[in-house]
C-alpha positions in Angstrom: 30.4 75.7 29.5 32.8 73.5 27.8 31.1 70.2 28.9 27.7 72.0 26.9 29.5 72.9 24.1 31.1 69.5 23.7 27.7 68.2 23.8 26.4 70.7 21.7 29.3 70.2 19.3 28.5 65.7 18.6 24.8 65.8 19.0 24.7 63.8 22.5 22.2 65.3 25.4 20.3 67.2 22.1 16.7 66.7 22.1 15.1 65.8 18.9 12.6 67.9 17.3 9.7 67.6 15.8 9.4 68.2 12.2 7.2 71.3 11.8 4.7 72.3 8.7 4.0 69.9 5.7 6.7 67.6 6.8 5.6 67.2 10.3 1.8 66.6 8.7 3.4 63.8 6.4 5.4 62.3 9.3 2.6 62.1 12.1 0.1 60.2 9.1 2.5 57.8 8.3 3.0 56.3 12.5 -0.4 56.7 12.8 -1.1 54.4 9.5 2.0 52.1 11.1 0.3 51.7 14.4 -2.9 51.1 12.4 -1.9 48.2 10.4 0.2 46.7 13.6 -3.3 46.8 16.0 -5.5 45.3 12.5 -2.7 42.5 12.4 -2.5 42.3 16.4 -6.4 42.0 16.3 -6.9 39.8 12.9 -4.4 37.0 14.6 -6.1 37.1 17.6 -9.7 36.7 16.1 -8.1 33.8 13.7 -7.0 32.0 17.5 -10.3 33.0 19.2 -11.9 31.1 15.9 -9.3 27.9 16.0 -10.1 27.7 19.5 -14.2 28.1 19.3 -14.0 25.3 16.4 -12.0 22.7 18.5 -14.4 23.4 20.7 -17.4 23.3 18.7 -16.1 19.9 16.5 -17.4 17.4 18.9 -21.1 19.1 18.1 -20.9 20.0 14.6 -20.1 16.2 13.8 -23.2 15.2 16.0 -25.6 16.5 13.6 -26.4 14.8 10.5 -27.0 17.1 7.4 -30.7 16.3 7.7 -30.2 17.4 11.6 -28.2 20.6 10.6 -31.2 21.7 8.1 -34.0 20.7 10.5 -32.0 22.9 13.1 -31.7 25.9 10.9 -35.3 25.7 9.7 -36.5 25.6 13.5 -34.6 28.5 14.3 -35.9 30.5 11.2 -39.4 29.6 12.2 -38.6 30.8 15.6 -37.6 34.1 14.0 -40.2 34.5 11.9 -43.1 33.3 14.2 -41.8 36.6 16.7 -41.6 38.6 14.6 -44.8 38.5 12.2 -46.7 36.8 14.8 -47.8 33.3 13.0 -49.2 30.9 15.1 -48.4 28.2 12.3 -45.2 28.9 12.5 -45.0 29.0 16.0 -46.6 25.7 16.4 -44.0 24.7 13.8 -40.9 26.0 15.5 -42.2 24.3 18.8 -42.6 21.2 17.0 -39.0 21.3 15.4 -37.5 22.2 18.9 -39.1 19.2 20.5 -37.9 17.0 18.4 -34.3 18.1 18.8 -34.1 17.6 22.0 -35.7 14.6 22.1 -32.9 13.4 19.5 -30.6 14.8 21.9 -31.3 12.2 24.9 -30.8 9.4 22.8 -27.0 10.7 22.5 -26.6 11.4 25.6 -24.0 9.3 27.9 -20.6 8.1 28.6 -19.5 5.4 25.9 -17.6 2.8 28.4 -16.8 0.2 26.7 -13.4 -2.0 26.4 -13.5 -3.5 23.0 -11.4 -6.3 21.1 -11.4 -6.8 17.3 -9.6 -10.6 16.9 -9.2 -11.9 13.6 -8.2 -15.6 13.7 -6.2 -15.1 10.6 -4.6 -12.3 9.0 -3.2 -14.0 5.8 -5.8 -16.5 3.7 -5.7 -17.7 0.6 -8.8 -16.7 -2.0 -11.8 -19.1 -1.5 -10.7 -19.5 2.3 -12.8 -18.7 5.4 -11.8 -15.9 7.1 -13.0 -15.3 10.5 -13.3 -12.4 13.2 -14.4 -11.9 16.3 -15.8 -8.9 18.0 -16.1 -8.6 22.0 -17.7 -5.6 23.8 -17.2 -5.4 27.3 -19.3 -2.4 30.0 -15.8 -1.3 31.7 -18.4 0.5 34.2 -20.3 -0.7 37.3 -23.2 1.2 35.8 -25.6 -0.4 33.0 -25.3 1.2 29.6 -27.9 2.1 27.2 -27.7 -0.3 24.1 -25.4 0.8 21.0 -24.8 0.0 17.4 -21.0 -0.9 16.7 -20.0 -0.4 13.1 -16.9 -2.2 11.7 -15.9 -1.3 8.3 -14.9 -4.3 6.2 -13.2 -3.5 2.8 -15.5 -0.7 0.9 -18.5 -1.7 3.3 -19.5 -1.7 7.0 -21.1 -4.3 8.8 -23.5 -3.6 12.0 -23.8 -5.0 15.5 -26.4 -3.9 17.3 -24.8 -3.9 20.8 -27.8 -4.8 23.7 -28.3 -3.0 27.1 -25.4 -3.9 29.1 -25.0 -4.2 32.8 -22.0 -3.3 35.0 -19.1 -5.2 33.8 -21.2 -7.4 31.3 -20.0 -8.4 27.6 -21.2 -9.0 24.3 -19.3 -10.9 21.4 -20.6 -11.5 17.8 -18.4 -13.6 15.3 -18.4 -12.2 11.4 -17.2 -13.7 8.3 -14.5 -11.8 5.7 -15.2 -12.4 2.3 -12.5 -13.9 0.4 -13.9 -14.7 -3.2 -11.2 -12.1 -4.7 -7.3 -11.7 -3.6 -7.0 -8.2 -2.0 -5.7 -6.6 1.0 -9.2 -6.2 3.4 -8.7 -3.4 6.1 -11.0 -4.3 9.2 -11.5 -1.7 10.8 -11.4 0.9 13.0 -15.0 -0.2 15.7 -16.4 2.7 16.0 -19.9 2.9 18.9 -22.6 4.2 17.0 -25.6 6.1 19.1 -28.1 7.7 16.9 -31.9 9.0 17.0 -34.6 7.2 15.1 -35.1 9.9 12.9 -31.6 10.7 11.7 -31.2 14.1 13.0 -28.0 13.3 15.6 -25.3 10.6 15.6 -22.5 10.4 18.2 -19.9 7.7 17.6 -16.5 6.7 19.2 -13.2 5.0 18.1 -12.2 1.8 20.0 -10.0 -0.1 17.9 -7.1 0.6 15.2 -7.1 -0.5 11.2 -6.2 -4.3 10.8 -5.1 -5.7 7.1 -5.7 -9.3 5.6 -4.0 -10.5 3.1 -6.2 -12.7 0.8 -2.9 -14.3 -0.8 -3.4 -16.0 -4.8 -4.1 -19.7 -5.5 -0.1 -21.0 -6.2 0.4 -24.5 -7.1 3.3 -26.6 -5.5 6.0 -27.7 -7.9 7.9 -30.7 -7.9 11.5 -30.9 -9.0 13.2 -27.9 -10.4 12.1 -24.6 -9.4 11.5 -23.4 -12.6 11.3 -26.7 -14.5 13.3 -26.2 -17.7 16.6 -25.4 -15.2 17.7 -29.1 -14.2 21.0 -27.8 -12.2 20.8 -28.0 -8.3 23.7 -25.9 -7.2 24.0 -23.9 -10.5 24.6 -24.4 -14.3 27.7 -24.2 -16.2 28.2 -21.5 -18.7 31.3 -21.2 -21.7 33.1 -18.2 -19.8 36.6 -19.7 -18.7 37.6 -19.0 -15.3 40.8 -19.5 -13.1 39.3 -20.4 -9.8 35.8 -22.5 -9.8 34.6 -25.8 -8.9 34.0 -27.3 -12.1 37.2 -28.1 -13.6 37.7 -27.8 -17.6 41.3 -28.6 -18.7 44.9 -28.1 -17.8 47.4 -24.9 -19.0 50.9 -23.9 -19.1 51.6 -21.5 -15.9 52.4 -17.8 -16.4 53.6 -15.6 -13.6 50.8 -14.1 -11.5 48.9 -17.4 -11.4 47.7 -18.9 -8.1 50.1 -21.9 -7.3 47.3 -23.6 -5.2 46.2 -24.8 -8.6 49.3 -25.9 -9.7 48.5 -29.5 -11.1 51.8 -31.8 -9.6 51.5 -34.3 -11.2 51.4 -33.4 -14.8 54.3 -30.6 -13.7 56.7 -33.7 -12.5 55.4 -36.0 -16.1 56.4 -33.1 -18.2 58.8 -31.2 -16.8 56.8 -28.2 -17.4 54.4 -25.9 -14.5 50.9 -26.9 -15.4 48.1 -25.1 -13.2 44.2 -26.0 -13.1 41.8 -23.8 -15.5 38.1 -24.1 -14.4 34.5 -23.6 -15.9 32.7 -21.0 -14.2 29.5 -21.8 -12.9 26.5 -19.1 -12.2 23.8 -20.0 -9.4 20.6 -20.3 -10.9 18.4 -16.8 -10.5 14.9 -16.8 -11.4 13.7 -13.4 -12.6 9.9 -13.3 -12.9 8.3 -10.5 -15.0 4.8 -10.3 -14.7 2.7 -7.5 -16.5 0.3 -5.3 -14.5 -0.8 -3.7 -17.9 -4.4 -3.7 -18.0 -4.3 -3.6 -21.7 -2.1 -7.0 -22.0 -5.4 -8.9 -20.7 -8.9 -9.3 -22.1 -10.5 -9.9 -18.5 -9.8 -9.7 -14.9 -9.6 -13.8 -15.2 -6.7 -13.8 -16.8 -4.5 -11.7 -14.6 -5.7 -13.5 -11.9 -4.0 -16.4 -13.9 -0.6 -14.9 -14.1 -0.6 -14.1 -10.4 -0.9 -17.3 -9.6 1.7 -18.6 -12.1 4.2 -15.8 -10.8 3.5 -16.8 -7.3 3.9 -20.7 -7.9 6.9 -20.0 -9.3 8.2 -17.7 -6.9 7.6 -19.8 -3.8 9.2 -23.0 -5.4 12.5 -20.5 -6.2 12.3 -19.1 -2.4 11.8 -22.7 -1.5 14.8 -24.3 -2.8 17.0 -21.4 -1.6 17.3 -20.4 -4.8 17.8 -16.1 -5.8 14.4 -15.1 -7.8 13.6 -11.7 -8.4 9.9 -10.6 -9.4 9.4 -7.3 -11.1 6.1 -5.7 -12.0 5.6 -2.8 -14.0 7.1 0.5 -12.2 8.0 -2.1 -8.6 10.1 -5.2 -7.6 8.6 -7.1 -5.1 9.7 -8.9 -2.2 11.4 -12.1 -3.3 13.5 -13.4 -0.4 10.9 -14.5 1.7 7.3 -16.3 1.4 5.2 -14.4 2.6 6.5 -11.5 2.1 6.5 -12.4 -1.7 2.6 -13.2 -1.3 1.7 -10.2 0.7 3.1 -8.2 -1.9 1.4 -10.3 -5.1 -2.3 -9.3 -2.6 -1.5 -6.0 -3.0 -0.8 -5.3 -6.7 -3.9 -4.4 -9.2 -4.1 -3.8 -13.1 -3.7 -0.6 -14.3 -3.7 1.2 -17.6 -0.4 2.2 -18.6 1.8 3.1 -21.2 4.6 1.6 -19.9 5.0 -2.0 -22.1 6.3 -5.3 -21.7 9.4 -4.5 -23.7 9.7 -1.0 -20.9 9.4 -4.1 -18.2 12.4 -6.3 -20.2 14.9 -3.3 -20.0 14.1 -2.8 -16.6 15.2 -6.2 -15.7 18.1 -6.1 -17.6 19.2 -2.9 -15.7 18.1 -4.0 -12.6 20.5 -7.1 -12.1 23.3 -8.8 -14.1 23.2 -12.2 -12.5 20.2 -13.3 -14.0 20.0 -16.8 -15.3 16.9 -17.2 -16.5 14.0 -14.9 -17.3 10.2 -15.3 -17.2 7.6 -13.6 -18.7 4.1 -14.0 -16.9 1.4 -12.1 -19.9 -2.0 -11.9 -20.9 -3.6 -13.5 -24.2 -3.4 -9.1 -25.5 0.7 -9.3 -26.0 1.6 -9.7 -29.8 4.1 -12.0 -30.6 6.1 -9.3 -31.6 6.1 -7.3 -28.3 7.2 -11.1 -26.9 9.8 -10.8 -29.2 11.0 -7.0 -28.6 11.1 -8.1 -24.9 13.2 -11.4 -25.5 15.6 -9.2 -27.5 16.0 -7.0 -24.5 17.1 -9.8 -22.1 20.7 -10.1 -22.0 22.8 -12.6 -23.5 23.3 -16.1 -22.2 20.1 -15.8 -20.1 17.4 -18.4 -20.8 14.0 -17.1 -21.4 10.5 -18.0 -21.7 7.4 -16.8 -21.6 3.8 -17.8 -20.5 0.9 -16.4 -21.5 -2.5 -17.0 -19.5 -5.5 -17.6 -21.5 -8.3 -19.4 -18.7 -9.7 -22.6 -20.2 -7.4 -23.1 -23.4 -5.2 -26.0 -23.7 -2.2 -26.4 -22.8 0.3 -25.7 -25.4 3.9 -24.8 -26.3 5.5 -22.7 -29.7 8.3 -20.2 -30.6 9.2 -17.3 -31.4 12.6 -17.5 -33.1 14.5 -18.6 -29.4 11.8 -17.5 -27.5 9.8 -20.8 -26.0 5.7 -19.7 -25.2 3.2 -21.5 -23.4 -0.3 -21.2 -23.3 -1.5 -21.9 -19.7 -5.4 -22.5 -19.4 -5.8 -23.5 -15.7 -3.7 -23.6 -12.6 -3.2 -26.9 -12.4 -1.1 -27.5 -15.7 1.7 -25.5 -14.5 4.1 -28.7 -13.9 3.4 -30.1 -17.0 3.8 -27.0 -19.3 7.0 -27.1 -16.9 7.8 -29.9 -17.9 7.2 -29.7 -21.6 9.1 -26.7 -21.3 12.7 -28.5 -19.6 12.0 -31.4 -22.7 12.0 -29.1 -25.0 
């Protein structure tokens, strides 16, 4: 009896009751709406699986059929329908018709695809005007022969076809294509992709044998003689008026104060005078090559033109890279790649004009944040710039830097003027490069 009224007494061992009357109503409703909404949830995730699961499924034959294959299918089945039920024999003759056809498109699909195929390209980096070559070698990786094929390689925006023959047990086919190179691009080749298809359209079953390959069509860049740049005559570096106490290039001799390093203590002047003379140097600042080349669309009147200033920023970025020499090329909103070749080349294939607001001047500011070591500074333009947007730019470059700027108009002369310090160059072709260089490192 005590145990029980203990019990009794907390709540344990009492069995819960049921809420009686309107209460009890309200209550039983709301579970019931609970275990409602749980089984539409249970049963709306499970239809959205069943669905997933019947599309995977189904992918492989919905991208069979063509768009003109899916509407001849769905008018053939509506003709179907309608011939049974109103009892046309036009329609039935038409449904029969439609049905035939289908499967006849169907055994032209039909088949393993067995192949081992090799996309070789001789030469993944060109220059514009080169030839480019590829080869493409189909091999039956059965013992059984194989029904012939169309193999489709896209090339750039387009697609070349091969029509692949029947092939025997083991047997191979190879066909050798061209890459045009009249532009500089990047060209993806690629993926092959084995085409079977009906002669009416209706079906098309293809497979993917190889991966995307790139190739670089690389600008026309001219080799320059002498210095890199051609108005900076310094091998090693060039000598500037900022006094320094440890250097190669020695500038004059001063009285020692403590803190000074005594390796540059100059002996024999100390033992003439009687006084501690040390060594006080010019500093010297290795030669960097920052090239700024617009990619405003608006800074040229044709495609011709930039094409131009590629090259020139590429000719003058090699010759840099090849004399070991730091250069720096900055585009509008990117750097590019300017401690190796072909890097540097692969990355001028890549870059396109585009209409921006950003302007030359934007570029200049850039640069200036971008490094501090710059010794010189070259502006790679269109015949579009102003002078005075030449001239906002040159007043962004910091001081002590030398800078120029060339401007690419295709077939003017060559010629050279200024703008207050800033030195220009008209650049018609290519091939005058070293001499506007030139006239450039006389001036």
């Amino acid at each position: 009896m005590t145990t029980t009224g203990m019990a009794s007494g907390t709540g344990y061992g009492k069995r819960q009751e049921k809420p009686t009357g309107l209460a009890g109503v309200v209550a039983a409703g709301r579970a019931q709406a609970q275990r409602g909404r749980r089984g539409w949830v249970t049963f709306a995730a499970g239809a959205r699986t069943r669905a997933a699961a019947a599309g995977r499924t189904l992918a492989p034959v919905r991208r069979t059929f063509s768009t003109f294959g899916i509407a001849v299918t769905l008018v053939a089945a509506g003709a179907w329908i309608a011939a049974l039920t109103l009892g046309w024999l036009e329609l039935l003759v038409a449904a029969i018709v439609l049905t035939v056809t289908l499967l006849c498109a169907i055994v032209f699909v039909l088949g393993r695809f067995k192949y081992d195929v090799v996309l070789d390209l001789a030469q993944a980096r060109v220059t514009v005007g080169d030839r480019a070559v590829g080869r493409l070698d189909v091999r039956n990786a059965s013992s059984r022969p194989l029904l012939p094929s169309v193999m489709e390689l896209p090339v750039g925006t387009g697609t070349a076809a091969f029509p692949v023959p029947r092939l025997k047990g083991g047997g191979t086919h190879e066909e050798i294509f061209t890459i045009p190179t009249r532009r500089r691009s990047v060209i993806t080749v690629g993926p092959v992709k084995s085409v079977r298809a009906d002669p009416l359209g209706l079906l098309r079953r293809e497979m993917t044998w190889t991966n995307e390959q790139e190739v670089f069509v690389h600008p026309r860049v001219k080799n320059l003689t002498g210095s890199s740049t051609g108005f900076l005559k310094d091998l090693e570096g060039r000598i500037t008026n900022d006094i320094t106490n440890a250097d190669v290039n020695f500038h004059a001799l001063r009285d020692y104060v403590p803190g000074d390093d005594r390796r540059h203590i100059h002996w024999k002047t100390t033992a003439r005078t009687g006084q501690i003379m040390v060594r006080q140097f010019e500093e010297t600042r290795r030669s960097h090559l920052a090239v700024l080349l617009s990619t405003r669309a608006e800074d040229y009147a044709n495609e011709e033109e930039f094409e131009l200033a590629v090259s020139v920023c590429g000719s003058l970025g090699l010759q840099a890279i090849k004399e070991d020499r730091g250069v720096t090329v900055l585009v509008n909103e990117a750097t590019l790649h300017g401690d190796h070749r072909t890097r540097l080349l692969d990355d001028l294939s890549r870059i396109e004009m585009v209409s921006r607001k950003s302007k030359l001047v934007d570029l200049a500011r850039a640069a200036s944040m971008a490094a501090a070591d710059f010794s010189v500074i070259s502006f790679i333009v269109g015949s579009m710039v102003t002078p005075t947007e030449l001239r906002a730019a040159s007043a962004r470059v910091p001081a002590g830097v030398q800078v120029m700027a060339i401007q690419c108009v295709p077939g003017a002369s060559l010629g050279r003027h200024s703008i207050a310090e800033l030195g220009v160059l008209t650049l018609g072709r290519l091939g005058d490069l070293p001499l506007a260089l030139k006239k450039m490192s006389d001036a």
